[in-house]
N, C-alpha and C positions, 0 to 999 in steps of 0.2 A: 377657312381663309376669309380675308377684306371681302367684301359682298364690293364688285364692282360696276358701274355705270355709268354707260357709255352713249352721250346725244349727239357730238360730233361725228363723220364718217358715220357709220353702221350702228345704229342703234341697239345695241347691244348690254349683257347683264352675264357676269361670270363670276361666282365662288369659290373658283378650284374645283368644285365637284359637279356644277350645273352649267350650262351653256344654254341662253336664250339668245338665238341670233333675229336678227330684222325680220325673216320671213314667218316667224312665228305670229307680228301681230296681223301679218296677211291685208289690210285695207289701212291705208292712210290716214283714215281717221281717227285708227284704233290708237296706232302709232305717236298720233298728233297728242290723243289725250294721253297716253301716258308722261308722254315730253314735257305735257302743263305738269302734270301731277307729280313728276320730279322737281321741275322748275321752284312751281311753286311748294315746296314739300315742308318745309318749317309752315305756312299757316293755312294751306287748303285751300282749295279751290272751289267756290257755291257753284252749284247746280249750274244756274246761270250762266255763270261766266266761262264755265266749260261751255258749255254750248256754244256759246262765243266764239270759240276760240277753235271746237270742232269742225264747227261750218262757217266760219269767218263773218261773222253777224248776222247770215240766214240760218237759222235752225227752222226745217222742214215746219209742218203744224201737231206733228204731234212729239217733236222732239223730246220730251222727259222718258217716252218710252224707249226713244231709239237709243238717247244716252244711255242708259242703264244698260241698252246690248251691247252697245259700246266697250263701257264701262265691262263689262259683263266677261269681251273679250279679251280684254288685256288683262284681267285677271286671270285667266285660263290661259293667254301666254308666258306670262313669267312665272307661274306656278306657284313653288312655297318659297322662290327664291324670297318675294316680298310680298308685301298684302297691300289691297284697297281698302280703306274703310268707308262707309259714310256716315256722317254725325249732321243732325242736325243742318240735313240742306247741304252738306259740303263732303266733298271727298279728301282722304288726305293717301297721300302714302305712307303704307308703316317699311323702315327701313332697320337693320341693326343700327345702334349707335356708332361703328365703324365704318360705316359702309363710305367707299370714296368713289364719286362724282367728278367727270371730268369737268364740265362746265363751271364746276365750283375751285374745283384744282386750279384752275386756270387762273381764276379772280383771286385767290391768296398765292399765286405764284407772282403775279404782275405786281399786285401792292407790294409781296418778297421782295421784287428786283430794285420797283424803285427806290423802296426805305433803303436796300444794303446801297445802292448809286448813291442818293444823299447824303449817306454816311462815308460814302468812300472804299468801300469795302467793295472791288471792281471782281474779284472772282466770287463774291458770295452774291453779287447781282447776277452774275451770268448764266450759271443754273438755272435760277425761277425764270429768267427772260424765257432760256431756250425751252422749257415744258410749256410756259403761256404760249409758247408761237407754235408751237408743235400741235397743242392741243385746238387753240382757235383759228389755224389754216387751212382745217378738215370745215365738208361742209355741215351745214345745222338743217338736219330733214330735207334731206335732198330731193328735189322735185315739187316740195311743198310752194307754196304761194298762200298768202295771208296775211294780214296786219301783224296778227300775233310773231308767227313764222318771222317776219321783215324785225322787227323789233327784236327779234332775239337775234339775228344777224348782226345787227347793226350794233346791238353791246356786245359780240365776242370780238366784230370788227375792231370797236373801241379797244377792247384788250389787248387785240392784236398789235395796233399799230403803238399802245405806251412800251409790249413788249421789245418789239424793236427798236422804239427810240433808246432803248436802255441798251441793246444790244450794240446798236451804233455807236453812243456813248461810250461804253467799254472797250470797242476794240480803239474809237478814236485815242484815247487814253494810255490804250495797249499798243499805240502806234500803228496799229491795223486798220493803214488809212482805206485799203480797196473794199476791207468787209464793214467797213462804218458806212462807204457808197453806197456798199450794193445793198444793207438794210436801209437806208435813209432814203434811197431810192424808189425803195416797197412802198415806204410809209408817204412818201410825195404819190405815187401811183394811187393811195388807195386813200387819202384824203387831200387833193390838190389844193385845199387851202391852209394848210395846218403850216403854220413859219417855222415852227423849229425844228422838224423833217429840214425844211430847205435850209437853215440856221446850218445844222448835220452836216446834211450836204454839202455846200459852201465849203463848212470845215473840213471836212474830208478827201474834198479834190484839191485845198489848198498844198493840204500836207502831200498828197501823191505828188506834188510836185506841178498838180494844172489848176495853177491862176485861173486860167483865162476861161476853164470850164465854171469856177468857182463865180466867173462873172456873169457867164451866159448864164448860171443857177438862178442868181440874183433878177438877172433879167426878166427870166420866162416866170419868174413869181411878180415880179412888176407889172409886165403885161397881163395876167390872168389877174388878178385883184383889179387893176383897172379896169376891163374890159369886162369882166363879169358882178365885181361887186362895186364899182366906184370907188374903192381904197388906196391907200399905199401899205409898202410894208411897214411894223412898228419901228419904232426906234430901238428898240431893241436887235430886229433882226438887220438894220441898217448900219447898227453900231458890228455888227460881223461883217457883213460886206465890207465898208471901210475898214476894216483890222485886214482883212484878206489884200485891201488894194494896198495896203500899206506894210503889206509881206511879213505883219505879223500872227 
């Protein structure tokens, strides 16, 4: 069976016939490196810059040793599911050519959604939205802290919130003005300055039938951009509020 791998929630690796759960890599660091060594899997990772990324730009003084225990361990945890290699300064992971990746699933599910949204095709966007938000609403090495770690947050965040604007979109569409709210809702929560969440939004409490939320929407994005960035909203997102006052 697919050789499958899992960074979101529980770090995890299943073939159908092999089960490597989280407590196999037993230390956080072990863990951390294999997360790069997925991540990074099409071009390797140097020596270096694992290090980096082990200890968060302190590697101990005699780190080349320690990586390679490291290194050493998470090989001995996943088994024959898949292999370490090192070439030349640099680790890669060997994987089948089959092998699916949640974090990567995620990134061709979102581009999915929006190209079939663009094109109009509102039930062939809806699928990939709902696996992108499935898979990047789990968290990314949970307890970890690091530059690396935060970064790789912050692009499944990304993922996250295009996934839902598509989702919002669709049911908008779909006349499912309360689940356009309640995703466009998420996506104002989880990037307060992003306009076309509140754009979403806006539209979506119009159609429920509250104006008057659709105005306070407006508002409380007026106030924040003022008050935090010295902006206003674009004309873009201006040209919706007037369509709302203007009850179309």
């Amino acid at each position: 069976m697919t050789l499958r791998i899992y960074l979101t929630g529980n770090v995890t690796l299943e073939d159908g016939t092999t089960l490597v759960t989280e407590r196999r890599f037993q230390r956080p660091q072990v863990r951390r490196a294999f997360a790069a060594l997925v991540w990074h899997r099409d071009t390797g990772v140097s020596t270096d810059e694992l290090a980096e990324i082990v200890w968060d730009g302190r590697p101990p003084p005699a780190w080349p040793t320690a990586l390679r225990a490291l290194v050493s361990r998470a090989r001995s945890a996943i088994g024959e599911v898949a292999g370490i290699e090192q070439t030349f300064g640099t680790y890669r992971l060997r994987l089948p050519p089959d092998a699916w990746i949640d974090v990567q699933a995620a990134e061709s599910a979102a581009h999915e959604a929006e190209v079939a949204l663009r094109e109009g095709a509102l039930e062939a966007a809806m699928g990939p939205a709902l696996v992108a938000n499935a898979i990047t609403r789990r968290p990314f090495l949970s307890g970890d802290t690091g530059e690396w770690c935060e970064r790789r947050r912050e692009y499944l965040r990304g993922l996250r919130i295009r996934a839902l604007e598509v989702r919002a979109s669709v049911a908008l569409a779909n006349a499912d003005a309360v689940g356009a709210a309640t995703d466009a809702a998420v996506v104002v929560e989880l990037e307060p300055y992003r306009e076309t969440a509140y754009a979403l939004l806006m539209k979506a409490h119009a159609a429920a039938g509250n104006p008057a939320q659709a105005v306070a929407t407006y508002g409380a994005l007026r106030e924040r951009l003022a008050s935090d960035l010295g902006t206003q909203p674009s004309p873009e997102t201006e040209a919706v509020f007037l369509d709302v006052l203007a009850g179309r």
